[in-house]
C-alpha positions in Angstrom: 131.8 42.2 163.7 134.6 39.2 164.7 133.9 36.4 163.0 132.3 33.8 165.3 131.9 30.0 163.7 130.0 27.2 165.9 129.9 23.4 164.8 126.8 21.5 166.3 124.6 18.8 165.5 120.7 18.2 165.5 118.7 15.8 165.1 116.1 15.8 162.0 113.4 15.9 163.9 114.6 18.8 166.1 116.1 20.7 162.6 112.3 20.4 161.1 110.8 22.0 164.0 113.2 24.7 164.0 112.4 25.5 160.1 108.5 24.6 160.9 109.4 27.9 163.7 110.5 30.1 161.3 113.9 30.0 163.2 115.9 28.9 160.2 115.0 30.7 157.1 115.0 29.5 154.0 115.8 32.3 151.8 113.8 33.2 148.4 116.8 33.6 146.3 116.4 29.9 145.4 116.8 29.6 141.8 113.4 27.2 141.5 114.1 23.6 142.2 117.3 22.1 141.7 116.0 18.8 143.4 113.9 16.0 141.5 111.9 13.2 142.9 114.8 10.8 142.8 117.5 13.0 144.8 114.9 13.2 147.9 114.2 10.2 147.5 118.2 9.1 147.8 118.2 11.5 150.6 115.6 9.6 152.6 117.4 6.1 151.9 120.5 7.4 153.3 119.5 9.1 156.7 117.3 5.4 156.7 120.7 3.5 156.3 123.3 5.7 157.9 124.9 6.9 155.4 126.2 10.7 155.5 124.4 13.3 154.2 126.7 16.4 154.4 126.8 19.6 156.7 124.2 22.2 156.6 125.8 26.2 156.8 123.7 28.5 158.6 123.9 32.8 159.3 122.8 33.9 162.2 121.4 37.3 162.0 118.0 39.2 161.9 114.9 38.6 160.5 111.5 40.2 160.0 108.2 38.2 160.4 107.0 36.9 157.4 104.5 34.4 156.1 106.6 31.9 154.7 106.1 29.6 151.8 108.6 26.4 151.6 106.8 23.9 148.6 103.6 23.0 150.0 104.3 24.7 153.5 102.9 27.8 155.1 105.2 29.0 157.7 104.3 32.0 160.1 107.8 33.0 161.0 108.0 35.8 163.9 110.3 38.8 163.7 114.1 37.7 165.3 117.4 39.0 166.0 118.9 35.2 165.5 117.3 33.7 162.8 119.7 30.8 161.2 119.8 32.1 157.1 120.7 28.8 155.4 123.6 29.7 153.8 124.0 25.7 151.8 122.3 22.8 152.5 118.6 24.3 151.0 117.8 21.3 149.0 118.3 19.1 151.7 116.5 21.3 154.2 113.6 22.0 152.1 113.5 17.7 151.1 113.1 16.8 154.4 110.7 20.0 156.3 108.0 19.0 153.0 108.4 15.7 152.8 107.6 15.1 156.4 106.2 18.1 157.5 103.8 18.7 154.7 100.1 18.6 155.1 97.5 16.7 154.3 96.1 14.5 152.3 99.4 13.2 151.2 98.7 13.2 147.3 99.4 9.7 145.9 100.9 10.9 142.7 103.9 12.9 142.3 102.6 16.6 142.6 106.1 17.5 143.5 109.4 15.9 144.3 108.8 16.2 147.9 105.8 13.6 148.2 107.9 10.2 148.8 106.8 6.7 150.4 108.0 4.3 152.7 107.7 0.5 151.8 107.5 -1.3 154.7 107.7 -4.3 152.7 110.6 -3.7 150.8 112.1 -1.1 153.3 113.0 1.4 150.3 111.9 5.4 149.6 110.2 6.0 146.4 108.1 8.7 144.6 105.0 7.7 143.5 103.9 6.7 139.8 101.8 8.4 137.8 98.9 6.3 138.0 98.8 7.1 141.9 99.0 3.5 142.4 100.8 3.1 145.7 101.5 -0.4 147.1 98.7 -0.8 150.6 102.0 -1.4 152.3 103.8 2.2 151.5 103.7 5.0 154.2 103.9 8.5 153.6 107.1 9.6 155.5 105.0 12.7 156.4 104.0 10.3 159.1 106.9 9.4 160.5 108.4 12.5 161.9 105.5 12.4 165.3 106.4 9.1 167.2 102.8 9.6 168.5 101.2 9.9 165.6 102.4 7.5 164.0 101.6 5.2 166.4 97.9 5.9 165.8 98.1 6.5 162.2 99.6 2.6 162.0 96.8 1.2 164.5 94.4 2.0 161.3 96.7 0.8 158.5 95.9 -2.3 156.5 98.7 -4.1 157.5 98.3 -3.2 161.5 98.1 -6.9 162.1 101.4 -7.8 160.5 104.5 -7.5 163.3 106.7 -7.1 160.8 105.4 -4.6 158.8 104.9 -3.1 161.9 108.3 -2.9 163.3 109.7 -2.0 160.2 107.4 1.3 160.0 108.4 2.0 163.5 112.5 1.3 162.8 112.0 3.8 159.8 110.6 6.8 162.0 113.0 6.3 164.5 115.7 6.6 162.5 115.2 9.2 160.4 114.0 11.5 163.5 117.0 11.1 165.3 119.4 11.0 162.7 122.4 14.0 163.4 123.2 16.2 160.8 126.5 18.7 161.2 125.6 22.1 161.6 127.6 25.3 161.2 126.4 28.4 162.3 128.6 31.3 161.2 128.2 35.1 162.6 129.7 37.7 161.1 128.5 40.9 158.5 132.0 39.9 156.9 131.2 38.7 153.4 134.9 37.9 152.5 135.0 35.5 155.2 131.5 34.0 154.8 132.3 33.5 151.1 135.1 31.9 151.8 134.1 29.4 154.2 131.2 28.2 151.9 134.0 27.8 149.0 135.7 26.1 151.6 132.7 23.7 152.5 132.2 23.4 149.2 134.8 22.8 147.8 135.0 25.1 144.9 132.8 23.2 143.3 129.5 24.9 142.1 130.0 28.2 139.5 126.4 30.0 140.8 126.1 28.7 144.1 127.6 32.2 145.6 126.0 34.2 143.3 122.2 32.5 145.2 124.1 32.9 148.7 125.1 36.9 147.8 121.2 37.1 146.8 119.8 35.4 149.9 121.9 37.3 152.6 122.9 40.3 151.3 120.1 41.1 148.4 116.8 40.4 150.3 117.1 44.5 152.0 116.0 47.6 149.6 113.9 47.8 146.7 112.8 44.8 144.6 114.2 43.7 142.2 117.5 42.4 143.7 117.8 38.7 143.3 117.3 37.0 140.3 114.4 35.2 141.1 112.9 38.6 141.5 114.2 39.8 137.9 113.3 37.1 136.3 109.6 37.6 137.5 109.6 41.0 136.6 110.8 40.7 132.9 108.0 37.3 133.0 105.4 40.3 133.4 106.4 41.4 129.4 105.1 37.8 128.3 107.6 36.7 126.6 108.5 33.9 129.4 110.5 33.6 132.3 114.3 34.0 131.5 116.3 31.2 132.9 118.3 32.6 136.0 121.6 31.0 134.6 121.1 33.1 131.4 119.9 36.4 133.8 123.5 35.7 135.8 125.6 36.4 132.6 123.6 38.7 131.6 124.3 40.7 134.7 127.9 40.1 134.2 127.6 41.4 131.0 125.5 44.2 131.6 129.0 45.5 134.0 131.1 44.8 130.6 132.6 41.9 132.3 133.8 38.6 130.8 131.0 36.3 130.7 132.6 32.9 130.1 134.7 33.7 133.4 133.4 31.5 136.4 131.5 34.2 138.7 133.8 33.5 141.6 136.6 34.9 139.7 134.6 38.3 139.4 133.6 37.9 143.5 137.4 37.3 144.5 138.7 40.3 142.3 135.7 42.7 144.0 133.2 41.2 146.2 130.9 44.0 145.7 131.1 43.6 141.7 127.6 42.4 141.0 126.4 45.0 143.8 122.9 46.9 142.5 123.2 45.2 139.2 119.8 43.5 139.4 118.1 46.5 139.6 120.3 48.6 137.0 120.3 46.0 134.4 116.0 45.2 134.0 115.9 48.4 132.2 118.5 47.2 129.5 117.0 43.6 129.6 113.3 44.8 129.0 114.9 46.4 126.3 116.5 43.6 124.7 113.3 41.4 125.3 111.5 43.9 123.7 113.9 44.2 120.6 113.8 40.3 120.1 109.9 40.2 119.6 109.6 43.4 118.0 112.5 43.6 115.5 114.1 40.3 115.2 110.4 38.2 115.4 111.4 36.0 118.5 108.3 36.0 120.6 108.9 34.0 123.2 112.2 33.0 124.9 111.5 29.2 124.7 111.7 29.6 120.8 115.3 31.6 121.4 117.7 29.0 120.0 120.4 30.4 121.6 121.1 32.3 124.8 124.2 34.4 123.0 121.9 37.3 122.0 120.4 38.0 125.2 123.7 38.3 126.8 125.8 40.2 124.4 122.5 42.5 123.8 122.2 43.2 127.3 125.4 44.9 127.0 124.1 47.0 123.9 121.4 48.2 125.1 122.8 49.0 128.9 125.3 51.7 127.1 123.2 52.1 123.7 119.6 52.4 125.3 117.8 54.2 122.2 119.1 52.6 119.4 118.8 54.6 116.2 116.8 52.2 113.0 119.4 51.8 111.1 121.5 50.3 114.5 118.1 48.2 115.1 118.3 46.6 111.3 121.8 45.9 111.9 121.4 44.1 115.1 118.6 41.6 113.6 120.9 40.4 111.1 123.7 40.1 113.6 121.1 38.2 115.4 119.8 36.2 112.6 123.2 35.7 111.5 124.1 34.1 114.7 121.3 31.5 115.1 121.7 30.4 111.8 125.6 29.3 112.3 125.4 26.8 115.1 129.5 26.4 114.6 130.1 29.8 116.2 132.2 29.4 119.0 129.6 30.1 121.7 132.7 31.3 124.4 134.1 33.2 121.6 131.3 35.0 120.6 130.1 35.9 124.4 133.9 37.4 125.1 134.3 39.2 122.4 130.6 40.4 121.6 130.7 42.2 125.1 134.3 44.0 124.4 133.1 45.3 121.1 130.5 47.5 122.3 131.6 50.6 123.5 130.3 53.3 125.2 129.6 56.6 123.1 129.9 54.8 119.1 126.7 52.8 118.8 127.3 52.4 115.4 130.8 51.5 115.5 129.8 48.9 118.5 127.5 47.4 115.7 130.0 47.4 112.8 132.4 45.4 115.6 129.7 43.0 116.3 129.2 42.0 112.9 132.4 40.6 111.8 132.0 38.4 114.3 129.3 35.8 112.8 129.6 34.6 109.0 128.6 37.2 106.5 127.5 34.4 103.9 125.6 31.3 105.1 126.7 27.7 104.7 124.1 25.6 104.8 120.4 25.7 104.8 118.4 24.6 107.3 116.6 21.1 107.4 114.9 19.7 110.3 116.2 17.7 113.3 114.9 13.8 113.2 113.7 14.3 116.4 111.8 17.5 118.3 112.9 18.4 121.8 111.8 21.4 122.9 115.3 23.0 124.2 117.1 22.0 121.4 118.2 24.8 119.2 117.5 23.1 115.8 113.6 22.2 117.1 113.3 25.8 118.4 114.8 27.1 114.9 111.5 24.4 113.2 109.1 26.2 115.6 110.4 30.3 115.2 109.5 29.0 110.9 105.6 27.6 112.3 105.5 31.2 114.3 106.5 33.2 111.0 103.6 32.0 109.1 101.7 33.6 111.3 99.6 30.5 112.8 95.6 30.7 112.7 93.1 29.4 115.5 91.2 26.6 113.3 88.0 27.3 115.3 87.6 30.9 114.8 90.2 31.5 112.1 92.0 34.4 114.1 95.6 34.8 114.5 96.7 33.2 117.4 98.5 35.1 120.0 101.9 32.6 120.0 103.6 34.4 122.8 100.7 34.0 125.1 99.9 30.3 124.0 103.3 29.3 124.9 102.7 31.2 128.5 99.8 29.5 128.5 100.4 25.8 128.2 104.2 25.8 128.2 106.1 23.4 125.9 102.4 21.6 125.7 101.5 24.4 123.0 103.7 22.5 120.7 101.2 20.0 120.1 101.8 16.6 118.1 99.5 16.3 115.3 99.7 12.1 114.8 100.6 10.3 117.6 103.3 7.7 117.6 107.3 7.8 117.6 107.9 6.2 114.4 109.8 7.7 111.2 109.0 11.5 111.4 106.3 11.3 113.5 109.3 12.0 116.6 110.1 15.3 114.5 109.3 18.6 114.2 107.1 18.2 111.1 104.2 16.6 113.8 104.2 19.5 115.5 102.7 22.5 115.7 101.4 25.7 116.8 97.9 25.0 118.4 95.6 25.5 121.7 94.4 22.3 122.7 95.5 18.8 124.5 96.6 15.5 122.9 97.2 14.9 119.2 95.3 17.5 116.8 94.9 14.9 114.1 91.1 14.9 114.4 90.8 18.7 114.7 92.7 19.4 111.5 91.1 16.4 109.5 87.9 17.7 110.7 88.3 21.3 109.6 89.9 19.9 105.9 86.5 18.4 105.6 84.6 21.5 106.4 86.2 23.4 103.8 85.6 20.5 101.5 81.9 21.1 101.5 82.6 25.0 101.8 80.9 27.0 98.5 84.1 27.5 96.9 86.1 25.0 98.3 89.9 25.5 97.5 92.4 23.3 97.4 95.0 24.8 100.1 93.0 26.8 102.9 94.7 30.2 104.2 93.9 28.4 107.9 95.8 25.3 106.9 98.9 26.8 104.9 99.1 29.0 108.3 100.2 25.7 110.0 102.5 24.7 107.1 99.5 21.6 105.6 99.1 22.3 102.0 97.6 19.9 99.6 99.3 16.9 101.6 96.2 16.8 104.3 94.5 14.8 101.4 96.5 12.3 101.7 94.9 11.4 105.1 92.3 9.4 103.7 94.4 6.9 102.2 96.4 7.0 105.6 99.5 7.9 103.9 101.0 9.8 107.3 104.7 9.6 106.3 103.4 11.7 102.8 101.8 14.2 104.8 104.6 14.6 107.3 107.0 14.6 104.1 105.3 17.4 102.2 105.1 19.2 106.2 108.9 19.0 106.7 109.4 20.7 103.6 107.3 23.3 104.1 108.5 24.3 107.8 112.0 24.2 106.3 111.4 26.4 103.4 109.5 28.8 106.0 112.7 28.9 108.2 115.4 29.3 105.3 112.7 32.2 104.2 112.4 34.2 107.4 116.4 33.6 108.1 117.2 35.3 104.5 115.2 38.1 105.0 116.3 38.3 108.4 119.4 37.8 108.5 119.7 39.5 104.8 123.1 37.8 103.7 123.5 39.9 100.8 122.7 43.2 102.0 125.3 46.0 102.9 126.0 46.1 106.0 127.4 49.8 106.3 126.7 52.2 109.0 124.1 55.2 108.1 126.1 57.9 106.2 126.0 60.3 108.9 127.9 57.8 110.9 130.5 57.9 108.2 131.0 61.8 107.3 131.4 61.9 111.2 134.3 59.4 110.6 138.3 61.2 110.6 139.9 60.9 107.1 143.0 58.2 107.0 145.9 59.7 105.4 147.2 57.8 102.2 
């Protein structure tokens, strides 16, 4: 098909309807929400004040009816021959079809980033606190897309009587439903040219904004998965978490042998069909390495991975090496271990050249290649970060030493499942144990490995004092030392926190400088299996 390009405008209002229609998709490849509260809330402020917004690129081409889910929305969308595919401008679509399209009750709290206010007082967008307190003068700008209805919606406001407030609620619909935003609607099965009309528009400027548009237009036919939102749900069902689609993207690029730290618009221009089918082919490998980093090198959950380099590289491995023999396996952990444990690796280097050393057919020589590549002795050891955030390497490094000691439930004194806590309440499984911010109450040695909500102060100090009146009370419980509290939980009573955390800290870093030795086995030979190397052709002297 020619290539035929159109340049239109529409009105907000009109644009809205057409998504609320199921005429303009919004594709599914949408890598969650790029979007928070404060960028939908600058987009309302500038359609309110004139100010441009950008152009919106559009597909025309088929569709099949579907039932549609955009945030909040439900959208029956009818089967089409000239549906509009939004090819950029999905953040900006999605902002304003939710936020004044979406239904109600219009929560008063931020349940998303979509739910903003109008101050008629003030004439400014915001989001909502916390506390749901909104100002008797705000309006949701849900209302102010119907004319009509917003007409009768302000008749039984609190401030109907105020002319002012009036007009200025009336001024705000008005303009943001006729506002004109530049449309281009492109037709063509041409992927060359539609790729290079979006670089164009865009300006070069966003590395994995092609890779979404490849998965929206020309990965949505066939057999699931074939976007990355898809993969990553299906390696989510192995319970180890959801893999970041960033991390998924180079580990597609690494799973062709490609060079990762290459921008993926390089690899499109060179061959636009280069990533073509590698969704599909790659979740095998992936599983694979997912499962080896529970399994073998005691990872077991990707939000305590401190680093995304072994996922990649692995992905590689286990693509051409798929049934690793044990003595490959053993290897790999300490190249792992090694890894995570020198934060000065060059993380570009080590993604290049990790994926060129594997080779196809010598599994054992791809290891012995790998290896040289992370320090064979380590440097330092391991002390905690003054303060805990949860993506950080060094605090995901404190939590993979709480996970080794194997932490047990302090109700029912079984071991608790750490891979499906952290699925189950997210970074909130890291609990704090004092609350505060003070001294090393903002570290890692006030956290830890528990079910629950809130500070677990009182639900350890009440457990010590159970086993204080316990038959044969001793000194450090098997429950407690699982959680890295020894003898320092008595000194609670004297409120002597700072000891407590002290004597915690030292224990979480002795527990990671333990698991990283025998992991990462610094000492050990690293030689392939001796099969490997009677296989090997003699060198002449």
């Amino acid at each position: 098909m020619s290539l035929r390009l159109e340049a239109e405008t529409e009105t907000v209002e009109d644009l809205v309807a057409l998504v609320m229609r199921g005429s303009v998709r919004v594709p599914i490849f949408q890598r969650g929400l790029k979007w928070a509260g404060e960028d939908v809330v600058a987009l309302f402020d500038s359609l309110y004040r004139g100010y441009p917004v950008g152009s919106i690129l559009l597909r025309k081409g088929p569709a099949e009816a579907a039932h549609i889910r955009v945030g909040p929305l439900s959208i029956d969308a009818p089967e089409t021959e000239s549906a509009l595919w939004v090819v950029d401008g999905q953040q900006r679509l999605t902002a304003l079809a939710v936020g004044l399209s979406r239904p109600t009750p219009i929560p008063s709290t931020p349940d998303d980033p979509w739910v903003v206010y109008f101050d008629a007082a003030s004439q400014t967008f915001f989001s909502p606190r916390a506390d749901g307190d909104v100002p008797s003068t705000a309006v949701p700008v849900a209302q102010l897309l119907d004319a009509s209805a917003l007409s009768e919606w302000v008749f039984q406001w609190p401030h109907a009587g105020d002319p002012a407030l009036r007009a200025a609620v009336f001024q705000a619909g008005s303009r943001l439903r006729q506002y004109r935003i530049p449309l281009y609607v492109v037709e063509t099965d041409d992927e060359e040219k539609l790729r290079e009309i979006f670089y164009r528009i865009n300006n070069f400027g966003k590395t994995l904004e092609w890779n979404d548009v490849h998965d929206a237009l020309f990965g949505r036919r066939g057999e699931q998965p074939s976007t990355l939102p898809e993969l990553a749900g299906e390696l989510q069902a192995l319970g180890m978490g959801r893999p970041d689609e960033e991390s998924l993207l180079s580990c597609l690029v690494a799973f062709k042998g490609l060079d990762v730290t290459r921008n993926i618009a390089e690899h499109y221009r060179k061959d636009s069909k280069v990533l073509a089918g590698a969704v599909q082919e790659a979740l095998p490998a992936i599983r694979r390495v997912l499962s080896f980093l529970k399994l073998h090198a005691e990872i077991p959950h990707l939000r305590l991975l401190p680093r995304s380099i072994p996922l990649v590289v692995l992905t590689r491995f286990f693509a051409l090496h798929p049934e690793p023999e044990a003595r490959t396996l053993t290897l790999l952990v300490r190249w792992t271990w090694r890894l995570l444990l020198s934060p000065e690796s060059d993380e570009r280097t080590l993604l290049r050249h990790g994926v060129t050393a594997i080779r196809e057919g010598d599994e054992e020589g791809s290891v012995q290649a790998l290896l040289p590549l992370v320090p064979k002795e380590r440097r330092d050891l391991y002390t905690l970060p003054a303060r805990f955030d949860a993506r950080a390497a060094d605090s995901r490094m404190a939590l993979l030493g709480m996970a080794s000691l194997g932490p047990l439930d302090l109700k029912d004194e079984q071991p608790i499942d750490v891979a499906e806590l952290i699925e189950r309440q997210g970074v909130s499984a890291f609990r704090r144990i004092f609350t505060g911010s003070e001294g090393l109450r903002q570290g890692p040695a006030n956290r830890l490995l528990l079910a629950g909500s809130g500070a677990a102060r009182k639900e350890i100090a009440n457990f010590s004092l159970l086993q204080a009146f316990c038959e044969d009370p001793s000194p450090d419980s098997r429950v407690l030392l699982s959680h890295a509290i020894s003898s320092a939980a008595g000194a609670w009573p004297e409120g002597d926190v700072e000891a407590f955390l002290t004597e915690r800290k030292a224990a979480i870093e002795d527990a990671v400088n333990r698991l990283g030795d025998r992991l990462a086995a610094w000492s050990r030979n690293d030689r392939p299996s001796i099969s490997y190397l009677l296989g090997q052709p003699e060198i002449d002297a």
